[in-house]
MIVOMAR-667082 format. One record per residue: x, y, z of N, C-alpha, C in turn. Coordinates in steps of 0.05 Angstrom, whole numbers, plus 32768, in hexadecimal, padded with zeros to 4 digits. Each point is the difference from the previous one (the first is absolute). Layout:
n.x = X, n.y = Y, n.z = Z, ca.x = X, ca.y = Y, ca.z = Z, c.x = X, c.y = Y, c.z = Z;
...
***
This chain:
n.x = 8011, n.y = 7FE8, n.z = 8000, ca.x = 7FEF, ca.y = 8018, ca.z = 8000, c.x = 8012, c.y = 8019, c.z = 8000;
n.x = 7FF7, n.y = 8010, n.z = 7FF8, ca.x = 8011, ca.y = 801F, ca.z = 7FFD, c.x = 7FFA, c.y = 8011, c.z = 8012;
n.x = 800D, n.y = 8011, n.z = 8003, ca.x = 8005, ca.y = 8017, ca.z = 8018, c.x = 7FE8, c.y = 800D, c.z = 7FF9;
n.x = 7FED, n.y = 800E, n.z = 8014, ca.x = 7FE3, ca.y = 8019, ca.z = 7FFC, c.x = 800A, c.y = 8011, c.z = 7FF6;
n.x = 7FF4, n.y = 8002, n.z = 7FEA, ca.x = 800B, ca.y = 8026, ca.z = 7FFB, c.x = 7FE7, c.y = 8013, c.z = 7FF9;
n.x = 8002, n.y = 8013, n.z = 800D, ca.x = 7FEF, ca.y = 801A, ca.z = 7FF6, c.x = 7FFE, c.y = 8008, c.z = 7FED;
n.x = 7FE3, n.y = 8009, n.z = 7FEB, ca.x = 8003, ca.y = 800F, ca.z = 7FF4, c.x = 8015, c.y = 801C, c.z = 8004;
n.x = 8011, n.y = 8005, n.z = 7FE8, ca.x = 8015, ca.y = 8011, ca.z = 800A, c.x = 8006, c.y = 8020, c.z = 7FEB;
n.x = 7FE4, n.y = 7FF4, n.z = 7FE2, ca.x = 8007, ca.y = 8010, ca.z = 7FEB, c.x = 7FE2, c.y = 8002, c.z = 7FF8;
n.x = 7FFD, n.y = 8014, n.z = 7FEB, ca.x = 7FE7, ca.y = 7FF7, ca.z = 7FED, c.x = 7FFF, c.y = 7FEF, c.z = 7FEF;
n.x = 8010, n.y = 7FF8, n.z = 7FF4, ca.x = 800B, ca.y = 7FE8, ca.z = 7FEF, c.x = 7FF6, c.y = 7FEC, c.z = 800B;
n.x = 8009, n.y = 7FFE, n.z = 8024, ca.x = 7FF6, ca.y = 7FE4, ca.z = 7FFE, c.x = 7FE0, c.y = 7FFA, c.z = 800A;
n.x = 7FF6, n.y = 801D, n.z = 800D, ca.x = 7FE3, ca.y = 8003, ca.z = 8006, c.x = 7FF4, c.y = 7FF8, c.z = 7FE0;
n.x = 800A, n.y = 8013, n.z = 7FF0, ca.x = 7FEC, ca.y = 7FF9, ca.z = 7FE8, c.x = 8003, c.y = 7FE1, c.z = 7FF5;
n.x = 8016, n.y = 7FF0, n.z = 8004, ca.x = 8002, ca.y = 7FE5, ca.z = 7FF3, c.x = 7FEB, c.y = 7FF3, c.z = 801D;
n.x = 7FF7, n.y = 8002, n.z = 8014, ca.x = 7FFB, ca.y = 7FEC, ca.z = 8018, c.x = 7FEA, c.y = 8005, c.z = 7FF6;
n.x = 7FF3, n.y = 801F, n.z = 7FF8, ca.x = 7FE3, ca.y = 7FF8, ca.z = 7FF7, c.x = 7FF5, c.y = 7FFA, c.z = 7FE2;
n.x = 801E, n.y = 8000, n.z = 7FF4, ca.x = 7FF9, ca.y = 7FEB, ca.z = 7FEB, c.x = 8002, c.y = 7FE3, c.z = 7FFE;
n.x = 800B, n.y = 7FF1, n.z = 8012, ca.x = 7FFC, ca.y = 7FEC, ca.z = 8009, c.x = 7FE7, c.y = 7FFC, c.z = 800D;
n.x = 7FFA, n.y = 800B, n.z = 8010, ca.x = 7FE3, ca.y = 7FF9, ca.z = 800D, c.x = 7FEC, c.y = 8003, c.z = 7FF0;
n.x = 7FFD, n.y = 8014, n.z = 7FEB, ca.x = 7FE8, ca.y = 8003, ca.z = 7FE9, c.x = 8000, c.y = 7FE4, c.z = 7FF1;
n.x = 801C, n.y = 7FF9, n.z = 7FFC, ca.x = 8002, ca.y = 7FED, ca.z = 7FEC, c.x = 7FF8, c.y = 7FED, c.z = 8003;
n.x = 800D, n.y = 7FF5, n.z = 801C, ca.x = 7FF2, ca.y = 7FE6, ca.z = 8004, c.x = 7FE8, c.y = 8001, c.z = 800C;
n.x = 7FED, n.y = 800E, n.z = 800F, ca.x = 7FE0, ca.y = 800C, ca.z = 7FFB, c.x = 7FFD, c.y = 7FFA, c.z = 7FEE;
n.x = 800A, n.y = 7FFF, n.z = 7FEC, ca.x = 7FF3, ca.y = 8000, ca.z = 7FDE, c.x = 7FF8, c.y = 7FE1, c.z = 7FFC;
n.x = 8020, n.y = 7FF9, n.z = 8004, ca.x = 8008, ca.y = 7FE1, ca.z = 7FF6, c.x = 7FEE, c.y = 7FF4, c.z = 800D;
n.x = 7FF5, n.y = 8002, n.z = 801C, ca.x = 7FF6, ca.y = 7FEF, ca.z = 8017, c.x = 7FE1, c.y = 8008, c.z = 8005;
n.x = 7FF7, n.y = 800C, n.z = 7FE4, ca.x = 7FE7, ca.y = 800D, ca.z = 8002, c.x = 7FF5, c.y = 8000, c.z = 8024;
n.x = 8016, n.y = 801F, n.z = 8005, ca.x = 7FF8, ca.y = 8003, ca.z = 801A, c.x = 8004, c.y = 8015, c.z = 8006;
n.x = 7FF1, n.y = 800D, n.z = 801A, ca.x = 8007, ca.y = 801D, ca.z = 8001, c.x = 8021, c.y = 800C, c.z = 800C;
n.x = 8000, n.y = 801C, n.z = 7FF6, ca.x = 8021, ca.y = 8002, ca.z = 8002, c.x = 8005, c.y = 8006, c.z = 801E;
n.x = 7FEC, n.y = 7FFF, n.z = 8013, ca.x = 8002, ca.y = 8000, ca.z = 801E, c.x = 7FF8, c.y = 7FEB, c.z = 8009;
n.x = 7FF9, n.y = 7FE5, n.z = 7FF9, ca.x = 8007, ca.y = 7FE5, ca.z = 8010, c.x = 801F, c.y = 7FFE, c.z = 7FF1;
n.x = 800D, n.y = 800A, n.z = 7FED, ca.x = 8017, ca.y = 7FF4, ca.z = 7FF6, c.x = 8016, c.y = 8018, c.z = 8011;
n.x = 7FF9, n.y = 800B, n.z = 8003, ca.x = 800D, ca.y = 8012, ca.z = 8018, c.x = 8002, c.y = 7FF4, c.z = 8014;
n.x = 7FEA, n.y = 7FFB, n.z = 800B, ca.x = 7FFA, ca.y = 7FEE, ca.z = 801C, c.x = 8016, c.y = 7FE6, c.z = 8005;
n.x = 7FF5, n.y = 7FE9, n.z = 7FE6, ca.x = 8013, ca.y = 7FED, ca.z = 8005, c.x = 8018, c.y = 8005, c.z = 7FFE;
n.x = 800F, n.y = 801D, n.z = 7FF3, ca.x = 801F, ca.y = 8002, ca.z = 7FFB, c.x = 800E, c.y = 800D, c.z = 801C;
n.x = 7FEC, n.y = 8006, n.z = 800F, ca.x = 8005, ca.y = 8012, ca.z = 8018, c.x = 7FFE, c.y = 7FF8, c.z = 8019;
n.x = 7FE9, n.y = 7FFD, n.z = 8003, ca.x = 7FF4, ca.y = 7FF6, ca.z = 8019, c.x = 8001, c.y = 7FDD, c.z = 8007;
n.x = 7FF8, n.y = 7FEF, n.z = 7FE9, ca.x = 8005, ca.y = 7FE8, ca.z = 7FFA, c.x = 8012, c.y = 7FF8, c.z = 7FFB;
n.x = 8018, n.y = 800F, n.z = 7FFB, ca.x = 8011, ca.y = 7FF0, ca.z = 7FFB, c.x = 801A, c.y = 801C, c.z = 8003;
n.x = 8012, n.y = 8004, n.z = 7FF8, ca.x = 8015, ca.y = 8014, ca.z = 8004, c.x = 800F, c.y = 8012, c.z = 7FE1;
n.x = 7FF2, n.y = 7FE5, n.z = 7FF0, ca.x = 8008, ca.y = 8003, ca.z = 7FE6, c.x = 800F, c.y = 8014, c.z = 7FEE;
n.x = 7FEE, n.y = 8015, n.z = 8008, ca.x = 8008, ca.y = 8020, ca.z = 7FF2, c.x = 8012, c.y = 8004, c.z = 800F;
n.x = 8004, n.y = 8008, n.z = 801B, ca.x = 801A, ca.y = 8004, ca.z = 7FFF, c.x = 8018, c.y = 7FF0, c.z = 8005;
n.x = 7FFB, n.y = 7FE2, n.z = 7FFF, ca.x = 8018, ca.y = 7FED, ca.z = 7FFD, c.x = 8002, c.y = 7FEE, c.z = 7FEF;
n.x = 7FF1, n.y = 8010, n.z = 7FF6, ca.x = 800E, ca.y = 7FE8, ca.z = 7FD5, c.x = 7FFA, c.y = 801F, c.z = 7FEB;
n.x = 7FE2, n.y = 8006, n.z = 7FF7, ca.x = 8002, ca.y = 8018, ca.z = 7FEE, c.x = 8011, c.y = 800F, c.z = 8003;
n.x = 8007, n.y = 8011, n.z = 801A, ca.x = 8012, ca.y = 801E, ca.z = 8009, c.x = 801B, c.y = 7FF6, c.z = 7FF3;
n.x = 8007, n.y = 7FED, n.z = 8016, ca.x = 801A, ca.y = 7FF1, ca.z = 7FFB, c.x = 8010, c.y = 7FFB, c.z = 7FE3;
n.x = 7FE7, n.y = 7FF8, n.z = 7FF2, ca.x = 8006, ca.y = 7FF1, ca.z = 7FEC, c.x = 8000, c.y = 8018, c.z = 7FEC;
n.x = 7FF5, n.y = 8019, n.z = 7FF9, ca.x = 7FF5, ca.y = 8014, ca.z = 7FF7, c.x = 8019, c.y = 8005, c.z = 7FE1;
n.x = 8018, n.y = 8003, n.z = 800D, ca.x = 8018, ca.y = 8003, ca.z = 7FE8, c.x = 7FFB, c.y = 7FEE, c.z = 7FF1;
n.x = 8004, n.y = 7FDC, n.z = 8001, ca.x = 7FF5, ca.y = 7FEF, ca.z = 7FED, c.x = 7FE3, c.y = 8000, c.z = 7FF2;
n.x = 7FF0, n.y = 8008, n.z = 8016, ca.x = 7FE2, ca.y = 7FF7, ca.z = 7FF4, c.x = 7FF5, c.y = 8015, c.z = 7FED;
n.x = 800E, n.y = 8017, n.z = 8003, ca.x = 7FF7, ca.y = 8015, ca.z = 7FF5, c.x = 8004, c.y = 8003, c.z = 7FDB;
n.x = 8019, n.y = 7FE2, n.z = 8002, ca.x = 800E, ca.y = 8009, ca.z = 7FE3, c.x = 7FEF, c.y = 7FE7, c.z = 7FEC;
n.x = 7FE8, n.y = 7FEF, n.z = 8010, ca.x = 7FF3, ca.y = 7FF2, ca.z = 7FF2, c.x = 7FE6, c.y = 8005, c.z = 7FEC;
n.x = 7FFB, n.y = 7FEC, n.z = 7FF5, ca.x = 7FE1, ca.y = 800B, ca.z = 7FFA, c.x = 7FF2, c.y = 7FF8, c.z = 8010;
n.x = 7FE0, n.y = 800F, n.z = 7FF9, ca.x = 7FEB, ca.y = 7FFE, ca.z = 8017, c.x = 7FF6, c.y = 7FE3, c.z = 8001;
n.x = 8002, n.y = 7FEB, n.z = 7FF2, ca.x = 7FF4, ca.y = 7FED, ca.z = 8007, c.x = 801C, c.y = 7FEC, c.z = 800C;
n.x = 800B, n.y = 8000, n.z = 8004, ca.x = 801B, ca.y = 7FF3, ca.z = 8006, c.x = 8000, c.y = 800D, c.z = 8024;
n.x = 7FF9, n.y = 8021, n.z = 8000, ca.x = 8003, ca.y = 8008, ca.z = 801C, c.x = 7FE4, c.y = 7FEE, c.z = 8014;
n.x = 7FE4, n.y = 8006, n.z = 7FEB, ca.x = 7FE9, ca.y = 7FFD, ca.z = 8005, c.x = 8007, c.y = 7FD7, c.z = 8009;
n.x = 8008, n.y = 7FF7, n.z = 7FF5, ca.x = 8001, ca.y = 7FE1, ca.z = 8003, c.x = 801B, c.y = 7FF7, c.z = 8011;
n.x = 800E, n.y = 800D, n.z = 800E, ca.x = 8016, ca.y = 7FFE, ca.z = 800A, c.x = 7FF6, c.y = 800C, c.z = 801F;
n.x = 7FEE, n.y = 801B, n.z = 8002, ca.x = 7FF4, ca.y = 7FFE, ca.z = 8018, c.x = 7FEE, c.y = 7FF2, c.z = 800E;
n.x = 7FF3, n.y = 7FE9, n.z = 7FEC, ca.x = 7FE3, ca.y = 7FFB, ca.z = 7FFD, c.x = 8012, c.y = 7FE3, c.z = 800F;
n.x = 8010, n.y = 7FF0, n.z = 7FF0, ca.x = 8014, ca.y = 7FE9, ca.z = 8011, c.x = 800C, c.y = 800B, c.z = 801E;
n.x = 8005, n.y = 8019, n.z = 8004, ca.x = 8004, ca.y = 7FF8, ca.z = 801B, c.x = 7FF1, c.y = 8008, c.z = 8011;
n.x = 7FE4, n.y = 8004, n.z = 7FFB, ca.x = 7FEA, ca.y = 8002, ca.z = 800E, c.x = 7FF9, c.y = 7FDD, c.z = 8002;
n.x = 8004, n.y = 7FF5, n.z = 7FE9, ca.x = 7FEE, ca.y = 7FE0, ca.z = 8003, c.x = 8021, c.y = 7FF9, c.z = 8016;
n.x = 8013, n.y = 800F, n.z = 7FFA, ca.x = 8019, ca.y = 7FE1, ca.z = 8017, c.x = 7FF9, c.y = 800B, c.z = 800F;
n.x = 7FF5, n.y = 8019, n.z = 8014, ca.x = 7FFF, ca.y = 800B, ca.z = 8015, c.x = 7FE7, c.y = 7FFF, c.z = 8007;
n.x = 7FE7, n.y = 7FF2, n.z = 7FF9, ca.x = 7FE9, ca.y = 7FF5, ca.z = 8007, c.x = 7FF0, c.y = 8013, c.z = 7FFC;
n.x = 7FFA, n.y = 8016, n.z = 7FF0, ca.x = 7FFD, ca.y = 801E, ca.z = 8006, c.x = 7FEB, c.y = 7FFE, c.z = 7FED;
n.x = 7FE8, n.y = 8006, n.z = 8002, ca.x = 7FE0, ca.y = 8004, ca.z = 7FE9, c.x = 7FFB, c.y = 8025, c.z = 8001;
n.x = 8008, n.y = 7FFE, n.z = 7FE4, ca.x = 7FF2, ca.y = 801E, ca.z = 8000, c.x = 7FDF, c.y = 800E, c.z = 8009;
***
């Protein structure tokens, strides 16, 4: 698991809520249970998205969208 990190930029505010729109999208679900499970349910956003933000950022959206979506299923996590 990776170190917590804070949002620290706008860069990475605007990518966390494009992650959360996205997979809302993917998971025909709303973008505040997918908030919920990345936050409250689980730690996710800030210890895999934040963390990960330099790599994930340089992907495309369905590669980011299906790469968050796996470690919600290994981390037991339902949007």
């Amino acid at each position: 698991m990776l170190p917590e990190k804070e949002i620290k930029n706008m860069q990475e505010l605007e990518f966390s809520i494009f992650c959360i729109e996205n997979i809302a999208e993917s998971l025909k679900k709303s973008a505040d249970q997918i908030y919920v499970a990345l936050t409250e349910k689980s730690n996710i956003l800030h210890d895999y998205i934040v963390p990960e933000y330099e790599m994930l950022h340089t992907q495309g959206k369905e590669y980011i969208v299906n790469d968050i979506i796996e470690v919600m299923k290994e981390r037991g996590v339902e949007g």
